[in-house]
LOMIRO-258629 format. One line per 4 residues: their letters; for each residue y, z, x of C-alpha. Coordinates in steps of 0.25 Angstrom, whole numbers, plus 5000, padded with zeros to 4 digits. Layout:
A) Y,Z,X | ...
This chain:
XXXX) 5031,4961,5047 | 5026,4966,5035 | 5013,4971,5033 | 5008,4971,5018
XXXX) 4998,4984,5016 | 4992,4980,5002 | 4991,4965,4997 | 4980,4959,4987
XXXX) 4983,4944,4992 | 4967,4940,4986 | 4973,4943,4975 | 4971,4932,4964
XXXX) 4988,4929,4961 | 4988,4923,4975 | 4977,4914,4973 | 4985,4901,4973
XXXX) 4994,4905,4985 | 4988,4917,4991 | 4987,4910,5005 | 4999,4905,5005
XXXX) 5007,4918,5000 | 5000,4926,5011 | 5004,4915,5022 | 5018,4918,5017
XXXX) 5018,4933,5020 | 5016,4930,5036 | 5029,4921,5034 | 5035,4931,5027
XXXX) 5033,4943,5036 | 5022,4949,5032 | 5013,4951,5044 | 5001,4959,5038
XXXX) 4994,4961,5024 | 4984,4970,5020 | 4975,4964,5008 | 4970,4975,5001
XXXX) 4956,4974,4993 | 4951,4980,4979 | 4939,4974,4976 | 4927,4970,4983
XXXX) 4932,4956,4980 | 4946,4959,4984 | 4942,4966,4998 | 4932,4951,4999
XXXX) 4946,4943,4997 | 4956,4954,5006 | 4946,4950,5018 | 4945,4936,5017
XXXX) 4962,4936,5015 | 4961,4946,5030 | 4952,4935,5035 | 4960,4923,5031
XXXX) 4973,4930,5037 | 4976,4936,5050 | 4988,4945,5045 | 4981,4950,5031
XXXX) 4971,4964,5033 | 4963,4969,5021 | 4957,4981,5016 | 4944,4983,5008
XXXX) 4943,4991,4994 | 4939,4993,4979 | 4953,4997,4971 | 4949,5009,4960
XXXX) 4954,4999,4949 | 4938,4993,4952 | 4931,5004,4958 | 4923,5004,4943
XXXX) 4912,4991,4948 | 4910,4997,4963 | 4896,5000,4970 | 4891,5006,4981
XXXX) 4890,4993,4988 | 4904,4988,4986 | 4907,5001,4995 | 4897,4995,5007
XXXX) 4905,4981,5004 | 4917,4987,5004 | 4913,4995,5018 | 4909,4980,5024
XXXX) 4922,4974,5020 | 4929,4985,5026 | 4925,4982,5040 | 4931,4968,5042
XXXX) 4939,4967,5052 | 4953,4964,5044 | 4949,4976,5034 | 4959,4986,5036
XXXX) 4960,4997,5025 | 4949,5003,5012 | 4957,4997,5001 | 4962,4997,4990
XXXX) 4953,5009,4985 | 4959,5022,4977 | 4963,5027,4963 | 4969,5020,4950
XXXX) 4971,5030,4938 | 4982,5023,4931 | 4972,5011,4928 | 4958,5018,4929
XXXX) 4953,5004,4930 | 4939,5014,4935 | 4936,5026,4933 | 4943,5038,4942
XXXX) 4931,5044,4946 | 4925,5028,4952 | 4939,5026,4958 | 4937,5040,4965
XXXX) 4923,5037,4969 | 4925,5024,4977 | 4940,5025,4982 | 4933,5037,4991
XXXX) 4920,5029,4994 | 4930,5019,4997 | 4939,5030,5007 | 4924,5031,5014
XXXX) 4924,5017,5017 | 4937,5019,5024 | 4932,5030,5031 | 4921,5021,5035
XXXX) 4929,5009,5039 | 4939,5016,5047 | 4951,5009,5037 | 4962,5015,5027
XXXX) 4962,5014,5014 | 4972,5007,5004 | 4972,5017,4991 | 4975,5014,4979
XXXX) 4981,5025,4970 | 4987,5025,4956 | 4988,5037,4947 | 4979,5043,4955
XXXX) 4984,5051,4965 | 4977,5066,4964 | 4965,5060,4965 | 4969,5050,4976
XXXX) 4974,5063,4984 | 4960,5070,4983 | 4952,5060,4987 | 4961,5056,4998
XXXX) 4960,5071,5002 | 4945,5072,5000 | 4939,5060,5006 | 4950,5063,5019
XXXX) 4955,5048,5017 | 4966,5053,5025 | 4957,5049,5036 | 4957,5034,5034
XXXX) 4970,5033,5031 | 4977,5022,5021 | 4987,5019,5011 | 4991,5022,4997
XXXX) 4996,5008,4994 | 5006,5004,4983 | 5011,5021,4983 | 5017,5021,4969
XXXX) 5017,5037,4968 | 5028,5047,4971 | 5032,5052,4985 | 5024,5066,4983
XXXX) 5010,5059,4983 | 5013,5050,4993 | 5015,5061,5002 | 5002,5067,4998
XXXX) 4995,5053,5001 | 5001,5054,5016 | 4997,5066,5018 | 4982,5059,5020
XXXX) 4990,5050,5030 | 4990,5037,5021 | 5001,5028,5022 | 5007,5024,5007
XXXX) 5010,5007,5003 | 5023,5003,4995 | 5023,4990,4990 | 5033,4983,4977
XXXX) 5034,4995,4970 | 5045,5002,4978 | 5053,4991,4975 | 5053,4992,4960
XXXX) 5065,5001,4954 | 5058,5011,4948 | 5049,5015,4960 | 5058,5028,4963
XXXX) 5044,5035,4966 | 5040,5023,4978 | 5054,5025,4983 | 5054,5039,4985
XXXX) 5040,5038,4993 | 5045,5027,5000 | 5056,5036,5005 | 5047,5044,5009
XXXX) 5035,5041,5015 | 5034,5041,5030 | 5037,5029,5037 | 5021,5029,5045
XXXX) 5016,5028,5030 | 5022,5018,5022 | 5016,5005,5020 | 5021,4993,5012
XXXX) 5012,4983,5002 | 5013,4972,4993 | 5001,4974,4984 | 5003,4960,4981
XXXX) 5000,4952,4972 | 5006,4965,4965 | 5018,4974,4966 | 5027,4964,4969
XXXX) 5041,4971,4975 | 5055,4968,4967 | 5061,4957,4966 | 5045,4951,4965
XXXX) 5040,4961,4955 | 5031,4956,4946 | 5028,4946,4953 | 5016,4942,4963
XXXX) 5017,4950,4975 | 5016,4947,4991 | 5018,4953,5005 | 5031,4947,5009
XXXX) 5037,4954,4996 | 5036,4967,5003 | 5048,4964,5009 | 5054,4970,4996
XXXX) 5047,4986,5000 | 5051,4984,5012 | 5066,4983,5010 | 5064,4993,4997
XXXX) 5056,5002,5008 | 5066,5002,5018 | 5078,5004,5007 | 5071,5017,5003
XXXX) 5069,5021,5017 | 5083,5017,5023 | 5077,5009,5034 | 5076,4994,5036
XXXX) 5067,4984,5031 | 5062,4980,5044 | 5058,4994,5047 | 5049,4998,5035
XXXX) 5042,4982,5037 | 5038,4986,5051 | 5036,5002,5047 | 5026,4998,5037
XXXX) 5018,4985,5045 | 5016,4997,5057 | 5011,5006,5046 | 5001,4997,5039
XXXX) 4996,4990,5052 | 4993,5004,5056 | 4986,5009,5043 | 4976,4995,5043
XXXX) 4976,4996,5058 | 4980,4984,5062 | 4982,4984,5076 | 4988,4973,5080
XX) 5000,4975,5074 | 5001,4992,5078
């Protein structure tokens, strides 16, 4: 089975088939789906979608791109939320400098008041990160995130500071992008990353794998990473599905599948 680490299914390009699209994943082998908030209104909808179905999870979070509009009270919100019992992970919380859609210093503030949820709630966080990575790395260092553990999703970067995110223990996420043919950088920190810390995501609706690029995205394309990810590796398909369902079940503690 496939487990999906990062999905956006409230998102509003499925809202004239979203139930049926994510019906069609479970028939299509994918048994587990993380649906990741960025808003108060986002992290609302990723609940009610875990509450409606058995096999989707969500995680709880304010992306930097709308960090600007925040108040201390979204923060005790955002701790309520965290405590249902299908939320799993802080997230997705971090950095954006290539867009700066807020201001750096905002972004910094609340992506570690948002690590101290996390270290309240007892749950990894998702991170977001885009052209940001030297201040990602001290913060990461300073506010011993290390010790909630998480994931870098939708890794982009070069093999050198994805080995300076594991160092803090965090596993990375791969999603479309390693398919594309210009992605020599994903490749390379594909090849090698360890196989405990590799996770694989849709991101969907965007981010769609080739032969799909461009278009709208969903969980069942992943079977594109996955064969690029085990062509990369020199190991099987079937390997890297089962690898990366044990590693994320793991991460969001799912037990019943450990």
């Amino acid at each position: 089975m496939i487990f999906d680490s990062h999905t956006h299914y409230d998102d509003d390009r499925y809202n004239e088939d979203r139930d049926e699209i994510i019906l069609r994943t479970q028939s299509e082998g994918v048994g587990l789906i993380m649906n990741v908030g960025a808003c108060l209104d986002t992290t609302q909808s990723s609940i009610e979608l875990a509450e409606k179905y058995s096999f989707i999870y969500a995680s709880v979070g304010i992306h930097p791109h709308v960090v600007e509009n925040i108040k201390d009270g979204d923060m005790e919100k955002l701790y309520e939320m965290s405590l249902h019992e299908k939320v799993m992970a802080i997230g997705e919380i971090g950095l954006d400098y290539f867009y700066d859609n807020s201001p750096r210093e905002l972004q910094k503030r609340w992506f570690i008041r948002q690590i101290d949820i996390a270290k309240q709630a007892h749950l990894p966080i998702i991170i977001h990160s885009r052209d940001a990575t030297g201040d990602l790395l001290k913060i990461l260092k300073s506010e011993n995130a290390g010790s909630t553990g998480g994931v870098l999703h939708c890794f982009s970067g070069s093999k050198e500071t994805m080995n300076e995110v594991l160092k803090f223990g965090f596993y990375v996420a791969f999603g479309g992008a390693v398919t594309f043919k210009n992605a020599v950088r994903i490749r390379d920190a594909v090849k090698s990353i360890p196989d405990d810390k590799i996770l694989i995501e849709t991101v969907c609706p965007y981010l769609s794998p080739e032969p799909y690029r461009g278009k709208r995205n969903y969980s069942t394309y992943l079977r594109y990473v996955i064969e690029k990810i085990a062509e990369i590796r020199g190991t099987t398909s079937e390997y890297i599905e089962e690898l990366t369902f044990n590693n994320a079940a793991e991460l969001f503690k799912i037990k019943s599948f450990l």
